[in-house]
C-alpha positions as CSV (number, residue, x, y, z in Angstrom):
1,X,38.1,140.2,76.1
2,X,41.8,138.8,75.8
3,X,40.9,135.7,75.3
4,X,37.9,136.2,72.5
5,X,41.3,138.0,70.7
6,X,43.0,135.2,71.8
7,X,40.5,132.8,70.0
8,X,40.3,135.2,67.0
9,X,43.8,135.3,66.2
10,X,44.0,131.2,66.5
11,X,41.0,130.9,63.6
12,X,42.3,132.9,61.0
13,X,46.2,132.8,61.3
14,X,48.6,129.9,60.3
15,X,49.8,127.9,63.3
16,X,52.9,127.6,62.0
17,X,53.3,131.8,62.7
18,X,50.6,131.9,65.5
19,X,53.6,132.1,68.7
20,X,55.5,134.8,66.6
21,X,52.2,136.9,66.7
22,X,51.4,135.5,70.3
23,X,54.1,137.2,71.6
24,X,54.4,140.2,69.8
25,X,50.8,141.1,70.8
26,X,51.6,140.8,74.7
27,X,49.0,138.2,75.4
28,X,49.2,136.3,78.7
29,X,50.9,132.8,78.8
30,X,48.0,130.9,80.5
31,X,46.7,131.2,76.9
32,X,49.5,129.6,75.1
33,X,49.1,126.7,72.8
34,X,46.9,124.2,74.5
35,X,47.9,120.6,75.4
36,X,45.4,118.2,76.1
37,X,45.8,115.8,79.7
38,X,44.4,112.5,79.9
39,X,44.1,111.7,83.8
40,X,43.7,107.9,85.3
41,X,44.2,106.9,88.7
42,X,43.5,103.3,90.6
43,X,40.1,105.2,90.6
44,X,38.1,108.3,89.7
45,X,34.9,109.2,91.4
46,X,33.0,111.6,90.0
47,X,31.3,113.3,93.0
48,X,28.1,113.4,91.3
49,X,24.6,112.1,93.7
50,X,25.4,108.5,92.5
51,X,28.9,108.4,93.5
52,X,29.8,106.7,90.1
53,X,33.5,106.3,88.8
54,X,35.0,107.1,85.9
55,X,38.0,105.7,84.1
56,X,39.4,109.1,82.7
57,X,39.0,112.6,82.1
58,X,40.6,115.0,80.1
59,X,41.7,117.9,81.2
60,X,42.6,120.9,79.2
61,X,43.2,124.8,79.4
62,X,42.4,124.4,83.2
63,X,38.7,122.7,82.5
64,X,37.1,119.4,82.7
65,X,36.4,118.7,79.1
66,X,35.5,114.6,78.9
67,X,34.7,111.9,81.0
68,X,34.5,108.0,80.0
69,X,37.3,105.4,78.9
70,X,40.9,105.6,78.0
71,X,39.8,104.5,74.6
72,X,37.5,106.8,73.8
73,X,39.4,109.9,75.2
74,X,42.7,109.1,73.1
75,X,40.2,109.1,69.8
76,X,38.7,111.9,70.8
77,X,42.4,113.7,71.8
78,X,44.7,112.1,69.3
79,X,48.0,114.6,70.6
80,X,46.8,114.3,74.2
81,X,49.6,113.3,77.4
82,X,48.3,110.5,79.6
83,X,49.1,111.2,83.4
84,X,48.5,108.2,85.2
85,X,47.7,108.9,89.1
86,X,48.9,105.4,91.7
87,X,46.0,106.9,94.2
88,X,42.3,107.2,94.4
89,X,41.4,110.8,92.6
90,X,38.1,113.2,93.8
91,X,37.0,116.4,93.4
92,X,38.7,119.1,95.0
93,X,37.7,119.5,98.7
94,X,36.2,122.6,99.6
95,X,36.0,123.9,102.8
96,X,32.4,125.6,103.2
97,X,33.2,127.4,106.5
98,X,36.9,128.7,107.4
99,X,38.8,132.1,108.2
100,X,41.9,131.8,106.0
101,X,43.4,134.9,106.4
102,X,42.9,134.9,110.3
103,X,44.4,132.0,110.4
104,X,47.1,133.6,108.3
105,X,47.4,136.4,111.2
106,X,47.4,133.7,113.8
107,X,51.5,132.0,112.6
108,X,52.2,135.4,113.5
109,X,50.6,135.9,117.0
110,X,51.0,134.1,119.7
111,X,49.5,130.9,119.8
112,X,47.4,129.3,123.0
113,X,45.3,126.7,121.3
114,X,45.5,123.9,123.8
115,X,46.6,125.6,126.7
116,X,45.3,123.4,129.7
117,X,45.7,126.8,132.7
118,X,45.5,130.1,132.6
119,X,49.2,130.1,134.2
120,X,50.2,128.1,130.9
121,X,48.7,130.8,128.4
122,X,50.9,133.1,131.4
123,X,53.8,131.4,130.5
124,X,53.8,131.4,126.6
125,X,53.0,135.0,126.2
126,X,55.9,136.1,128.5
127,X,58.2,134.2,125.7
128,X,56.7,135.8,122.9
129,X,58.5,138.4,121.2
130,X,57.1,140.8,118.6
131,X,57.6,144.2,117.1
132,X,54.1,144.9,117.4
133,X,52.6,147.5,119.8
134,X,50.3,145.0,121.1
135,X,51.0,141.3,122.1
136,X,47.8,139.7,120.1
137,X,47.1,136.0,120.2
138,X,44.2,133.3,120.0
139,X,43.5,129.9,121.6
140,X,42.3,129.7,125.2
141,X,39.4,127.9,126.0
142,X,38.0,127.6,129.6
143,X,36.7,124.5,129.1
144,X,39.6,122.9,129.1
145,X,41.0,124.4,132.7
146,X,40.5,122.4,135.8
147,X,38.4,125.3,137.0
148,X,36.0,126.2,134.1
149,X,35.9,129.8,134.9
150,X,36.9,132.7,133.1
151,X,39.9,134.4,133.5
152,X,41.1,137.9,134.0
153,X,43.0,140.9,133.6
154,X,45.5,140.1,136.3
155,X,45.9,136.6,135.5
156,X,48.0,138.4,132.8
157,X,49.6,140.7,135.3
158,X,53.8,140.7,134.3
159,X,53.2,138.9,131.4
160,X,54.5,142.3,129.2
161,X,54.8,145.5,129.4
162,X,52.7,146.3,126.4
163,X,48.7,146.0,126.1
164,X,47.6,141.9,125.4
165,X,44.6,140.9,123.9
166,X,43.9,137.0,123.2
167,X,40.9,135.7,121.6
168,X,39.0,132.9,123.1
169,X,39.5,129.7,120.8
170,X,35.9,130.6,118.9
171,X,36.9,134.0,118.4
172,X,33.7,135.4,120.4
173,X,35.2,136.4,123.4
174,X,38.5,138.2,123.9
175,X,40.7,138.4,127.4
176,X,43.0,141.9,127.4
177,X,45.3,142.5,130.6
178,X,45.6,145.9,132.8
179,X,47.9,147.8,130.6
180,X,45.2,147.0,127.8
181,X,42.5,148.2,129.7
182,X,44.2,151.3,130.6
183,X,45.5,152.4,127.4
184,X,42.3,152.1,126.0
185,X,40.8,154.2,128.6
186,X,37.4,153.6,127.6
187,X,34.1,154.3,129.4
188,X,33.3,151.1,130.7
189,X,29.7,152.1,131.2
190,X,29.1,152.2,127.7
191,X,26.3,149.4,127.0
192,X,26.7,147.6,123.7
193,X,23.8,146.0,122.2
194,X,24.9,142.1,121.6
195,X,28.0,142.2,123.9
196,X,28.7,142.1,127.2
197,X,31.6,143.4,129.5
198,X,32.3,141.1,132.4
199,X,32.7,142.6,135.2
200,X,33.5,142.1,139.2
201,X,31.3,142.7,141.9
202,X,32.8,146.7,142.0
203,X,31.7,147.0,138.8
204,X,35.1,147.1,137.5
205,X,35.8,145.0,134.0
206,X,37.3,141.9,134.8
207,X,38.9,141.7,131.3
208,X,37.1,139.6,129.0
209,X,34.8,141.1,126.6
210,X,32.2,139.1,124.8
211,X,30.8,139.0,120.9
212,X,30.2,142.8,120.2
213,X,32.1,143.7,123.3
214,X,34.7,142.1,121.8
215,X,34.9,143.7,118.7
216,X,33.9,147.4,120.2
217,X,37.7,146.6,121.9
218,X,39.6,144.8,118.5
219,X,39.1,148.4,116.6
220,X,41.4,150.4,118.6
221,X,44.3,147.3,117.6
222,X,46.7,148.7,115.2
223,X,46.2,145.9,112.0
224,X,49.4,144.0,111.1
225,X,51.6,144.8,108.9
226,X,51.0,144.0,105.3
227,X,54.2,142.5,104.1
228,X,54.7,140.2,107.3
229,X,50.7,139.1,106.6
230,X,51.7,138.4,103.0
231,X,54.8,136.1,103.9
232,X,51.9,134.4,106.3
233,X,49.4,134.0,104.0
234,X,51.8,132.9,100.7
235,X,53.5,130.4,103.5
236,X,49.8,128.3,104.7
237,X,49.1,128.4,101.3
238,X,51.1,125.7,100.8
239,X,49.3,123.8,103.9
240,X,46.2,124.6,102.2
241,X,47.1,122.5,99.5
242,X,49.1,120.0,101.2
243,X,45.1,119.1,102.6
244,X,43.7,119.2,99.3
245,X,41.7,121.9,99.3
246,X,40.9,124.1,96.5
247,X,38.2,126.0,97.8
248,X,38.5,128.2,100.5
249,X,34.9,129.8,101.7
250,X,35.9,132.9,103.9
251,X,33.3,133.3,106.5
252,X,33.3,137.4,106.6
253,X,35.3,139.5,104.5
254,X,36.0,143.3,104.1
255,X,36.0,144.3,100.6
256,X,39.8,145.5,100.6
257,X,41.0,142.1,102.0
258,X,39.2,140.6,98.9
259,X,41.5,142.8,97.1
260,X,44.1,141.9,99.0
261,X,43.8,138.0,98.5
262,X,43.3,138.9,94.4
263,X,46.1,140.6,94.3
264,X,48.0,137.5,95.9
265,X,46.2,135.6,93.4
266,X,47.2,137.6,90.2
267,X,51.1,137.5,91.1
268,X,50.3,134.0,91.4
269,X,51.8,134.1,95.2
270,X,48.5,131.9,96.0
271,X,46.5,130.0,93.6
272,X,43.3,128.6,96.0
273,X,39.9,129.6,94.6
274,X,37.8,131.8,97.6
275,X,34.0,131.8,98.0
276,X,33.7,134.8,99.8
277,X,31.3,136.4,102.7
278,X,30.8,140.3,102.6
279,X,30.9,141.0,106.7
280,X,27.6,142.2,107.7
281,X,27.3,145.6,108.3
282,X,26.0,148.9,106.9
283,X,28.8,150.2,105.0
284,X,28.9,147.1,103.2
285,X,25.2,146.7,102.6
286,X,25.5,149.9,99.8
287,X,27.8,148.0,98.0
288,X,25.6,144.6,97.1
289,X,25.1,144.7,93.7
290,X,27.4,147.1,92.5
291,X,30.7,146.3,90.3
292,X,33.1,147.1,93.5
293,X,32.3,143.3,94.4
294,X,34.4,140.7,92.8
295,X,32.9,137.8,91.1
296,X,35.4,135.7,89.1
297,X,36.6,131.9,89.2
298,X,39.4,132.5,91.3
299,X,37.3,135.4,94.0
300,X,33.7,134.8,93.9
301,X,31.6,136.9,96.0
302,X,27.7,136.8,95.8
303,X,27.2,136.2,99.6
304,X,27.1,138.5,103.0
305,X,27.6,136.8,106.8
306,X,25.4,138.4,109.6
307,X,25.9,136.8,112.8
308,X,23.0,136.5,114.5
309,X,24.5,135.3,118.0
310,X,27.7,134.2,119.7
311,X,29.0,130.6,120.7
312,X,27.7,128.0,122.7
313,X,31.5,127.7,124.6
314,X,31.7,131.4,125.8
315,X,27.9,131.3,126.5
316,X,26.9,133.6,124.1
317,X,24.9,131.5,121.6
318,X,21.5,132.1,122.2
319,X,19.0,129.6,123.5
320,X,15.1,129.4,123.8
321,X,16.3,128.1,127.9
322,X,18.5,129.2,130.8
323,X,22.1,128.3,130.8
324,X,22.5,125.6,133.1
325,X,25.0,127.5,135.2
326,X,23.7,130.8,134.8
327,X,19.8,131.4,136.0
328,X,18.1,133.7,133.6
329,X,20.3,134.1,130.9
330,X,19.9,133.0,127.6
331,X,22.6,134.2,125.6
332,X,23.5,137.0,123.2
333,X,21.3,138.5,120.0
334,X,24.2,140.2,117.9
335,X,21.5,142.2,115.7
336,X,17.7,142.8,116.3
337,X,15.7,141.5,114.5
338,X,14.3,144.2,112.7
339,X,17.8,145.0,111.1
340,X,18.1,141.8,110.5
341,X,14.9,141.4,108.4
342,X,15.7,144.5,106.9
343,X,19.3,143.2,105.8
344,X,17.6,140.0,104.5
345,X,14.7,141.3,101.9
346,X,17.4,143.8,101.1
347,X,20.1,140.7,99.8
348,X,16.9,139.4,98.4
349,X,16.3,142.1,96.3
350,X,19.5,142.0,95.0
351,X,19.8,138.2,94.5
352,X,22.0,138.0,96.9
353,X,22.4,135.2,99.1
354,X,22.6,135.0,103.1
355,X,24.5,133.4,105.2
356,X,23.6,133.8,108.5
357,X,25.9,132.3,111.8
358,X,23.4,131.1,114.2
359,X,24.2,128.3,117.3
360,X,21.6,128.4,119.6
361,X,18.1,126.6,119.3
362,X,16.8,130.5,119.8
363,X,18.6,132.1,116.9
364,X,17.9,129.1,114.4
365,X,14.3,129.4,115.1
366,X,14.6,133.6,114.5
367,X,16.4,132.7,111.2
368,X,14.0,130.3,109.6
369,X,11.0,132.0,111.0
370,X,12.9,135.0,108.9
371,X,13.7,132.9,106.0
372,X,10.5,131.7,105.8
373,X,8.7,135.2,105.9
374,X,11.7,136.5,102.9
375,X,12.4,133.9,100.5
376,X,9.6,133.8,98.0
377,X,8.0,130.0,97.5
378,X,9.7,128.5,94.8
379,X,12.4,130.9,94.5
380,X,15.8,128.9,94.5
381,X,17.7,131.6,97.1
382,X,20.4,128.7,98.5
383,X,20.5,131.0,101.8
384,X,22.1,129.0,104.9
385,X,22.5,128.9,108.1
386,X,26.1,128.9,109.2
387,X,26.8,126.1,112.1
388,X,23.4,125.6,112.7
389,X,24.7,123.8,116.1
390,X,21.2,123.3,117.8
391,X,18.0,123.1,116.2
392,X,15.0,122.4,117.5
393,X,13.5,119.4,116.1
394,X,10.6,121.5,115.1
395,X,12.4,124.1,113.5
396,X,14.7,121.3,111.8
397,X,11.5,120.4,109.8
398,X,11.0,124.0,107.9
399,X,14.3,124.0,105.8
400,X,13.4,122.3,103.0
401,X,10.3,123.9,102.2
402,X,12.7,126.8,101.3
403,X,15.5,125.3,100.5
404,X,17.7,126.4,103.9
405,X,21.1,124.9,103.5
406,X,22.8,124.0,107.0
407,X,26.7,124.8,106.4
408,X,27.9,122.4,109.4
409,X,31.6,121.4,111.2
410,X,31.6,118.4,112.5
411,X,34.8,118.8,114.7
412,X,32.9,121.3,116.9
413,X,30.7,118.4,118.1
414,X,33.7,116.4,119.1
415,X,35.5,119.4,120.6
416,X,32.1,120.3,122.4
417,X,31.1,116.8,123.6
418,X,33.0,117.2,126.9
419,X,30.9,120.0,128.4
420,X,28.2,121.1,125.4
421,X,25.8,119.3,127.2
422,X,26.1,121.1,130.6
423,X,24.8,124.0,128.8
424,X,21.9,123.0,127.9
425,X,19.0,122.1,130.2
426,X,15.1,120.7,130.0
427,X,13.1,123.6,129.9
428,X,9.8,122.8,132.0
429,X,8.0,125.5,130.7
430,X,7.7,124.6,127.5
431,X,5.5,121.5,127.0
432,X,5.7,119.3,123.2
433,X,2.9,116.5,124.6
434,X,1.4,115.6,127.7
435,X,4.0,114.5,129.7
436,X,6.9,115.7,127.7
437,X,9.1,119.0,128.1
438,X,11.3,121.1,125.5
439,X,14.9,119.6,125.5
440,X,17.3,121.4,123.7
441,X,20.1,118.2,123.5
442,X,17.4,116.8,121.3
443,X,18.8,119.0,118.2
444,X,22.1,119.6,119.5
445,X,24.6,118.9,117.2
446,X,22.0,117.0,114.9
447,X,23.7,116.6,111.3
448,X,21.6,113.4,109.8
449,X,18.5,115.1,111.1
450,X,19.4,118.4,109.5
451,X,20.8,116.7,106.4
452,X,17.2,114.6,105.6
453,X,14.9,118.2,106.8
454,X,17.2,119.7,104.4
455,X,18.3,117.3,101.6
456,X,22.5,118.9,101.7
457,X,24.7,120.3,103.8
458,X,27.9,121.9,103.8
459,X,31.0,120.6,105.6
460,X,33.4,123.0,106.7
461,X,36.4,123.0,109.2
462,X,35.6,126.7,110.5
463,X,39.6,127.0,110.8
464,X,41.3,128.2,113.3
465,X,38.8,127.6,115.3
466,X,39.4,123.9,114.8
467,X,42.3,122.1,112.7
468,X,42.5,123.2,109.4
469,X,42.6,119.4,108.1
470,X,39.4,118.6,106.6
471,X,40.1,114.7,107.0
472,X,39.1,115.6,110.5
473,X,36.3,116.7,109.9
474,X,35.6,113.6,107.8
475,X,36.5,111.1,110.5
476,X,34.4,113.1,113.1
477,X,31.2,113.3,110.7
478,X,31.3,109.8,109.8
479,X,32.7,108.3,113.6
480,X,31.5,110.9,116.0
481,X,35.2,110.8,117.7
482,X,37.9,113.3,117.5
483,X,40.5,112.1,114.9
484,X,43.4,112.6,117.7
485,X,41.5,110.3,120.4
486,X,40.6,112.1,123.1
487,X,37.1,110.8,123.1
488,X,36.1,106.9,124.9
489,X,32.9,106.6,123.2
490,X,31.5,108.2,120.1
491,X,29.2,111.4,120.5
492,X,25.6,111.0,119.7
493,X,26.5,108.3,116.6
494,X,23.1,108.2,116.0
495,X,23.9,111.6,114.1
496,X,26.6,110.1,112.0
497,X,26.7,111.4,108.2
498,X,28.1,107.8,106.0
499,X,31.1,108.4,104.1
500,X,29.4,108.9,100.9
501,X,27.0,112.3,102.7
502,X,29.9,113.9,104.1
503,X,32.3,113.3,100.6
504,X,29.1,115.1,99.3
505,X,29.4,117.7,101.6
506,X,32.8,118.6,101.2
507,X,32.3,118.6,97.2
508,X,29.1,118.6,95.2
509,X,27.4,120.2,98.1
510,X,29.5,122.3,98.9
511,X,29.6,124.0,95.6
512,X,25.5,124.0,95.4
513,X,25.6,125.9,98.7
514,X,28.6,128.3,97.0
515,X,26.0,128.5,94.2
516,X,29.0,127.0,92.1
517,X,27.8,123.9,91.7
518,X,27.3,124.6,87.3
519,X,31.2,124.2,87.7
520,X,32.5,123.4,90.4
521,X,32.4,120.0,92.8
522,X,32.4,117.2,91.0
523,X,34.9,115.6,88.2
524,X,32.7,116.3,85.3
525,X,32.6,118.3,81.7
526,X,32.8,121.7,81.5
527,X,33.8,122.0,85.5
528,X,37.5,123.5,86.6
529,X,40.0,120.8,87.0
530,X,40.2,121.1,90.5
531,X,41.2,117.5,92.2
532,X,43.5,115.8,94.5
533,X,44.6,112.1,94.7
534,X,44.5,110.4,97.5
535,X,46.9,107.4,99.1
536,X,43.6,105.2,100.8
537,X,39.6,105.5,99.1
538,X,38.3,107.5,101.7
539,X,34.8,105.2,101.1
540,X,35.9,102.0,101.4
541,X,39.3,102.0,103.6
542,X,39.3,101.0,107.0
543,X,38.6,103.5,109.8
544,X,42.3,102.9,111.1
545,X,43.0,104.6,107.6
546,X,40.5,107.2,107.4
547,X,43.0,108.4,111.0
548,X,46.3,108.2,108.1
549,X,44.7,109.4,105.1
550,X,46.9,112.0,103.4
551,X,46.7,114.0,100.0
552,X,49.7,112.8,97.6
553,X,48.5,115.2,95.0
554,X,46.3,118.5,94.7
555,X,45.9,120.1,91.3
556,X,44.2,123.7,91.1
557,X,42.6,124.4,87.3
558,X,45.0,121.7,86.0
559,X,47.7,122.8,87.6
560,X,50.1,120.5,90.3
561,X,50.2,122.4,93.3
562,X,53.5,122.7,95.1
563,X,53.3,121.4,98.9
């Protein structure tokens, strides 16, 4: 509505007295006189499904208005400023899978990514010092200890006087101490439908709870406090840019965090665009559709997350076989699946879309059978599947038929390559041919299969679960090694995504799974001026460089970001 006034006022009055009335009305800056940009750089690609390049675009009020030469764009914007760029420009990157603002939380907590023993993770929470009733942290991963177990309360035992809870790396498992488990004083018989409490041979909990267990703990935490969040959050903004992202797509959000990150956004503390997940749950559901869900440029919402199952790396993803190590267990199933198909023709009704978080081989195959049954044929829903880690070759095949989008990271392969496969084992039960049994490591971490069953995916980071920097995940997609060399030989390169599918996949794609794609992802007219430069062409430089490439510039609606 301001700016149709806006407009208005420019058509019929003088420009000569146009400012005078500007500000004496009271309208907003951002709409001040316009001024033309003219962007170069030592090259432009567009981002579009030829990867072509452009020599300039023009930039203006915060939007993409022209493409083509130097020559044309100066006739065409007489009064326009040339900005010439000594780097390789793109798109703005967006990350299709993250958890900003628990990453946020985690500067705050203590920190145990890494941690290589249990008497480590001992050792760095006995030095941590916080105001906070509870010492609250995230990082461990069993995996990497010598002995592969996991831990328990009295590993913790001295570490503080006050209750501990620390989040497994993937977020799906947590691992509380004594004093935790006694202040909580729950009944520990309680059985909760997709979780499980690990417990000794006494039947006493051992500590770690896992998926819904976890969460049926996390709600008795008191929260953070809000201004020590805010000085988080306004803080990693400025690493968020520093990586040249510009699209941030929160994997489950409450509505008042939404709020939260808007209001950041208004004050112009942060100036990242979100594409945000409603969490999955029943008191959310009710509000689908209604105008309490925002749905902007700058906080766009048209999406809920339902997870479906747990992780592959705490055991609770679920699989259509045994665990390796663990005889007759298959995993975890988060929601039936009658509330699940309820939640899903209910999002359909509303044109909503449906982003579902499913690892195993088990829940992929319940969420396409599902998406299969809901989305009408023809009907362009964009649902996806979020990780999509292992897919059975013969469920891989179903997802284009109704457009399934897999929304993949392509760290967790090379974080999971030392022990995913232990997991997963031959199932002789299930025959494909003659001679041949089921083997789940056939769609394990299978992103050039999924990508040609499904024609796009989505490249995300899933941060904090893995580094935030998405250059990562670029060298992992395209190499099949970590980016910081802890891998010999590359895992399953077969699987590889070129340089071109996973720039895709960070952009253009990206933005078609957001359902932004009509402006946003790719350097073209009437799109948001969202781009970075770059020091090396992330297509064409060597792989040596793709380790070294950095973001020299990141610019956010036509804006230079600060980093």
């Amino acid at each position: 509505m301001m700016k149709q006034r806006y407009n208005n006022l420019k058509t019929f009055v003088p420009q000569k007295i146009f400012h005078f009335l500007f500000i004496l009305l009271g309208l907003s800056s951002k709409y001040s006189m316009s001024q033309a940009t003219i962007h170069t750089a030592t090259k432009i690609y567009v981002c579009d499904s030829a990867m072509s390049t452009v020599e300039c675009f023009v930039e203006e009020n915060g939007w993409i208005r022209f493409t083509g030469s130097v020559n044309d764009a100066q006739l065409k914007y007489p009064t326009a400023k040339t900005t010439k760029h000594n780097g390789y420009l793109y798109p703005g990157l967006i990350d299709a899978h993250c958890h900003f603002l628990a990453y946020c939380r985690g500067t705050k907590e203590v920190n145990v990514f890494g941690t290589k023993s249990k008497s480590e993770v001992y050792k760095k929470v006995k030095k941590f010092k916080t105001k906070r009733t509870w010492i609250v942290g995230r990082g461990w991963d069993q995996n990497d200890w010598s002995e592969k177990t996991f831990p328990a309360a009295v590993d913790l035992k001295g570490a503080s006087k006050k209750p501990i809870c620390l989040s497994r790396v993937d977020g799906h498992a947590i691992w509380v101490n004594d004093i935790a488990l006694k202040t909580l004083n729950l009944n520990w018989d309680t059985i909760i439908a997709g979780g499980e409490i690990i417990k000794d041979s006494s039947g006493k909990p051992t500590g770690i709870f896992v998926d819904n267990a976890s969460d049926w703990v996390r709600k008795f935490i008191p929260p953070m406090d809000e201004k020590e969040l805010t000085k988080a959050v306004v803080k990693q903004a400025k690493t968020i840019y520093k990586y040249g992202l510009t699209t941030l797509d929160e994997a489950g959000l409450e509505l008042d965090e939404m709020n939260y990150l808007q209001k950041l956004q208004k004050d112009q503390k942060i100036h990242m665009r979100f594409c945000a997940m409603l969490s999955g749950k029943d008191e959310n559901l009710i509000k689908v559709g209604t105008n309490e869900i925002p749905n902007n440029y700058l906080m766009h919402c048209e999406s809920m997350k339902i997870y479906l199952d747990g992780a592959l790396g705490s055991k609770g993803a679920l699989l259509k076989t045994d665990y390796c190590d663990r005889n007759g267990y298959h995993g975890l199933q988060l929601i039936s699946y009658g509330q699940f198909s309820y939640y899903t023709q209910y999002l359909l009704n509303k044109n909503f879309q449906v982003c579902v978080h499913a690892i195993g081989d088990s829940a992929n195959k319940l969420v396409i059978n599902n998406f299969k049954q809901t989305i009408p044929e023809g009907f362009d829903a964009r649902w996806r599947i979020e990780h999509a880690q292992i897919v059975d070759p013969r469920d891989q095949k179903q997802l284009s038929n109704w457009g399934i989008i897999p929304s993949i990271q392509p760290t967790h392969a090379t974080s999971d390559a030392p022990w995913a496969m232990s997991r997963l084992c031959i199932d002789s039960t299930q025959r494909i041919g003659y001679t041949q049994f089921y083997n789940p490591q056939s769609g394990a971490y299978a992103y050039k299969d999924l990508l040609k069953s499904a024609g796009v995916v989505a490249i995300g980071t899933d941060f904090p679960v893995e580094a935030i920097n998405p250059f990562a995940s670029f060298y992992s997609a395209t190499q099949r090694m970590d980016i910081a060399g802890n891998l010999t030989v590359p895992f399953l390169p077969k699987q590889a995504l070129s340089r071109k599918e996973t720039l895709l996949g960070m952009t253009l794609w990206a933005a078609y799974a957001n359902r932004e794609d009509t402006w946003k992802g790719s350097i073209e007219r009437n799109k948001v001026a969202d781009f970075i430069v770059l020091d090396k062409d992330i297509l064409e430089c060597s792989v040596d460089d793709l380790k070294r490439i950095r973001a020299k510039r990141t610019f956010i609606g036509g804006k230079k970001m600060k980093f």
